[in-house]
N, C-alpha and C positions, 0 to 999 in steps of 0.2 A: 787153581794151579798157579805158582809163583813165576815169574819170567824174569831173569836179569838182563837188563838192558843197559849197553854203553851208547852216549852220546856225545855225537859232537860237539861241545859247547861252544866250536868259535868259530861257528862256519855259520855265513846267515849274513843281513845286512842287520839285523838286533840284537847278534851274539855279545857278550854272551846272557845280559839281560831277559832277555825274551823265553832263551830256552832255558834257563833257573827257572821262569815262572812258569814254564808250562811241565817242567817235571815235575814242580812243585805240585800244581796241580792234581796232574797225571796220577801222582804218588794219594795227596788227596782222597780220588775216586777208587784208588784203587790197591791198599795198603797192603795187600801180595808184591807188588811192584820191588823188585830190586835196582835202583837207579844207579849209573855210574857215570858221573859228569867226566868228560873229558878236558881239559884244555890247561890255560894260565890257573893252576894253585891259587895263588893269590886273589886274582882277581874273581874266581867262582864264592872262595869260602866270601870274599865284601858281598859280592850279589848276594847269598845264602842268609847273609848278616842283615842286611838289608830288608828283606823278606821275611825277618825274625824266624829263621831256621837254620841257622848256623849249629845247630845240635844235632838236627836230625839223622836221618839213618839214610844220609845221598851219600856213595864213595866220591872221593873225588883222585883221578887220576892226573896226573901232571904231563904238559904236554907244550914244549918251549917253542913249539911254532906253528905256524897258523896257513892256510893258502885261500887267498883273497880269490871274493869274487869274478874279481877280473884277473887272473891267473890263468897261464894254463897246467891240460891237465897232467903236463910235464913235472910239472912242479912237485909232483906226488915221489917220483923217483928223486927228485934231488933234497926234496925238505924231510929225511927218515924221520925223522922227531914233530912231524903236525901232527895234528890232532886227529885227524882221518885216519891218518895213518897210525897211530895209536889206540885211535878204538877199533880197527879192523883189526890189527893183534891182539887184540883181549877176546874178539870171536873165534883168530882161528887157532890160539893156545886151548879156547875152551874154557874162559873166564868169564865170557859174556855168550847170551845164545843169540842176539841180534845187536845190529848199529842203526841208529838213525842219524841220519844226517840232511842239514839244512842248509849247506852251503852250494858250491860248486858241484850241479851235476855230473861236470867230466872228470874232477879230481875225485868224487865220490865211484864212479866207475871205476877210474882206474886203480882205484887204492881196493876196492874187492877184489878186482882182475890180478893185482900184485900176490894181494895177502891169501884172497879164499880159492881163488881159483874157480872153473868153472865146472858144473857139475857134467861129468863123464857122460858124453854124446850131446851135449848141447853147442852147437856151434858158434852160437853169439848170443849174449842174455840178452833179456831184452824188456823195457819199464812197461809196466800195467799198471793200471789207473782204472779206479773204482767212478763211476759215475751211475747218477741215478738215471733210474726209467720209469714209467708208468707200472711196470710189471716185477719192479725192483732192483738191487742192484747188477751194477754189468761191468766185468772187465775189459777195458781199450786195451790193447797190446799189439804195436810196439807204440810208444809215445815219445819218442828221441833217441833209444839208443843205436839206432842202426839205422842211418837214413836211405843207404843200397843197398837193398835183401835181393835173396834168391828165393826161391819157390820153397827149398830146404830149411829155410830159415822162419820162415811163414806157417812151416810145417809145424818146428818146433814149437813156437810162439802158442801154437794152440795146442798142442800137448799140455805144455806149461800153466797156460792158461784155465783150461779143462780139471785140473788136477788143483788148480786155487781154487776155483770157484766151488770143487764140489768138499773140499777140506774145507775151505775159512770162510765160503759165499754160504756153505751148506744145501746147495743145489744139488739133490739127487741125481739128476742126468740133466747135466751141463749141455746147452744148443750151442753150437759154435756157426760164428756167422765169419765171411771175410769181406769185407766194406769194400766196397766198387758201386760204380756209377750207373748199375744195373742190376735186376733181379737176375737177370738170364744168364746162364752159363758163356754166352759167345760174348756180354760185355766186358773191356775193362784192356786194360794194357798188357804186353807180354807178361809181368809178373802177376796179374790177375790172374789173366787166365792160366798158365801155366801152375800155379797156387790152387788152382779154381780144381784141377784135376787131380793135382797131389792131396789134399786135404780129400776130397770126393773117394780116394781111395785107401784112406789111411782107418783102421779099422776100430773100430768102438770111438770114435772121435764125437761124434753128435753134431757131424756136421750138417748144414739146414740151408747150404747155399750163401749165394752173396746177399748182404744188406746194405741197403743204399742210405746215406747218411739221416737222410729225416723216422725211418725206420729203425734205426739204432735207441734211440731214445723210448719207440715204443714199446719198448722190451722183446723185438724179436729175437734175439738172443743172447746169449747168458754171458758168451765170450766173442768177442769181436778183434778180427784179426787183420791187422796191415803192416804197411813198415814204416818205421819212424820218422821219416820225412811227412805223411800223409799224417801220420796221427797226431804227431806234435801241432802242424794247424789245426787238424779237426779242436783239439785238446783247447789249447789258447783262443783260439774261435766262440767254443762255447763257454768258457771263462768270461769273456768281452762282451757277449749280449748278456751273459749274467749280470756284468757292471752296468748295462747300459740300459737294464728291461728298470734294474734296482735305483737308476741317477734316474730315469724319467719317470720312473712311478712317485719318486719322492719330489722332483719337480711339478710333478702336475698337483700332486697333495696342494704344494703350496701356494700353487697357481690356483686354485680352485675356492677358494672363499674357506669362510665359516664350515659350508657344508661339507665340505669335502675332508676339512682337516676332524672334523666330530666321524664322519665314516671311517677314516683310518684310524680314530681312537678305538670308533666300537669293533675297528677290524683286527686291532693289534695283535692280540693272541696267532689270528692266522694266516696274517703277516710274518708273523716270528717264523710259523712253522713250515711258513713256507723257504723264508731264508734258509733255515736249516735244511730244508730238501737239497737246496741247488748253489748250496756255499760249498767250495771248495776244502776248505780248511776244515767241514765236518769231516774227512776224509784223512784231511791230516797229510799226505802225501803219499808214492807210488812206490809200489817194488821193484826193486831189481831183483828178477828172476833168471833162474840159470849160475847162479854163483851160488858156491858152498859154503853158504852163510843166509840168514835172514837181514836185509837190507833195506830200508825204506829211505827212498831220498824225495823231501821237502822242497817249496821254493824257498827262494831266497829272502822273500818278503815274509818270510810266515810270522803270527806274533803266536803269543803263549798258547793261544785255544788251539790254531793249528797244532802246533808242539807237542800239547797232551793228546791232542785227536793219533798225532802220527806212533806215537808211544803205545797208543790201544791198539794200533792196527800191527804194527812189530809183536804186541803181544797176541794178539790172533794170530799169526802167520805161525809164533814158535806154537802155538796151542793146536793149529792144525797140522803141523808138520808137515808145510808145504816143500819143504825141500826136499825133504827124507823119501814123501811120495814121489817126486818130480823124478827124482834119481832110480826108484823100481818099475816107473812107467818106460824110463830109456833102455831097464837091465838088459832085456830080451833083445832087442839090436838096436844098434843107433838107429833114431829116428822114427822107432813107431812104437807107438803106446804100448802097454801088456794086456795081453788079453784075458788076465786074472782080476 
């Protein structure tokens, strides 16, 4: 199946370098791919040129302004002409069927909130993030977009979530778990527990209880639910021991003589593979879910392998039709799933 994808191209601390190379890629592995660079004309066809692909078959859309990282996400209503904001009009004219975006989290929120809008009975979208487990993978949700939820919003979160997992994770019957500091129903703060009850009573959910964070990883469930003050540390937490398990394994390598740098020779292959489990950028970056649109927003550091990862994952979302589902799970009333 083909998927047209618009992209930011100057949103990012390596724009617009990095994201040329990683469509380039993208496009590469996956020549169904229809790509649409967004940003400065000029300066994408040099990158293009560069990369000896100035021919190829990437649209490029023109877009005379930019919103820096250190912007805020106000900046979206005043700059009509970024690049965000021009590739969220190419999804909700129906030019493009997703946006990736590598820049500014909150300008990339605010410019779907502007252009797509949010999809009928979702009260607040909210970012999910794929991370691995022993048992495979697991979405996190909320990871930043909503740092004060209510019980309602927690609700949603795993509706939404339940409804990715079992479209684009291809999990039959999705377990949804909600992260607190306890197994038991009596632990956890007013929106734990008041969460703890709404979710417990929300029908065909596959809810399975709270999961306490060392348990998340084990693969106790398929969708993990909190609100985005909580996840965004869990989130960056486990990103930081990932740096730090990877600086001291390579330290000690070097620390270790002859023999130790010949065992991570003979180890390499599963060293690699192990990277690959627990790098982020195989992931490529998170969705924003709840907007009537497919959205995937990247860090800001990402370089081209993230970029084509994030491009794969936009193309799973449009190939599960995660929205389209999200939207006949709320038909039947706000806020609780369809029992079809």
């Amino acid at each position: 199946m083909s998927a047209r994808i618009a992209i930011d191209a100057m949103g990012g601390d390596y724009a617009p370098s990095e994201l040329v190379k990683g469509a380039l890629s993208a496009l590469k592995s996956d020549p169904s791919l229809s790509l649409i660079l967004v940003g400065d004309e000029g300066l994408l066809r040099a990158e293009l040129a560069l990369n000896g692909a100035s021919e190829l078959a990437i649209e490029i859309v023109h877009a005379s302004e930019t919103i820096g990282m250190d912007e805020a996400a106000a900046a979206v209503r005043r700059k009509k002409d970024a690049s965000i904001n021009v590739a969220m009009g190419l999804v909700k004219r129906g030019e493009a069927q997703a946006v990736v975006a590598l820049g500014s989290t909150g300008a990339a929120m605010s410019a779907a909130l502007l252009s797509l809008g949010r999809i009928k009975g979702i009260e607040r979208p909210a970012i999910g993030v794929v991370i691995p487990t022993l048992q495979g993978p697991c979405l996190l949700i909320d990871v930043g977009a909503n740092a004060d939820c209510k019980p309602l919003y927690l609700q949603q979160f795993a509706i939404m979530g339940q409804v990715y997992a079992r479209q684009v994770l291809k999990v039959a019957n999705p377990r949804v778990g909600l992260l607190n500091i306890g197994e038991e129903s009596s632990k956890g703060n007013e929106l734990a527990l008041a969460s703890y009850a709404l979710l417990a009573e929300t029908p065909r959910l596959g809810f399975v209880g709270n999961i306490e964070g060392r348990d998340m990883t084990r693969g106790k469930a398929d969708v993990v639910v909190t609100d985005g003050f909580v996840g965004n540390i869990v989130l960056k937490s486990a990103e930081g021991f990932a740096e730090l398990f990877e600086t001291l394994l390579r330290q000690s390598i070097m620390a270790g003589g002859l023999k130790a740098k010949l065992g991570a020779w003979l180890m390499r292959q599963a060293l690699k593979s192990f990277k690959r489990r627990v790098d982020p950028a195989e992931y490529g970056g998170a969705l924003l879910l709840g907007v009537n649109g497919v959205c995937i927003i990247g860090h800001g550091s990402s370089r081209a392998y993230a970029v084509s990862n994030a491009i794969r994952l936009a193309k799973e979302a449009i190939v599960g039709a995660s929205v389209a589902r999200i939207a006949e799970h709320l038909a039947p009333s706000e806020g609780t799933p369809s029992t079809t």
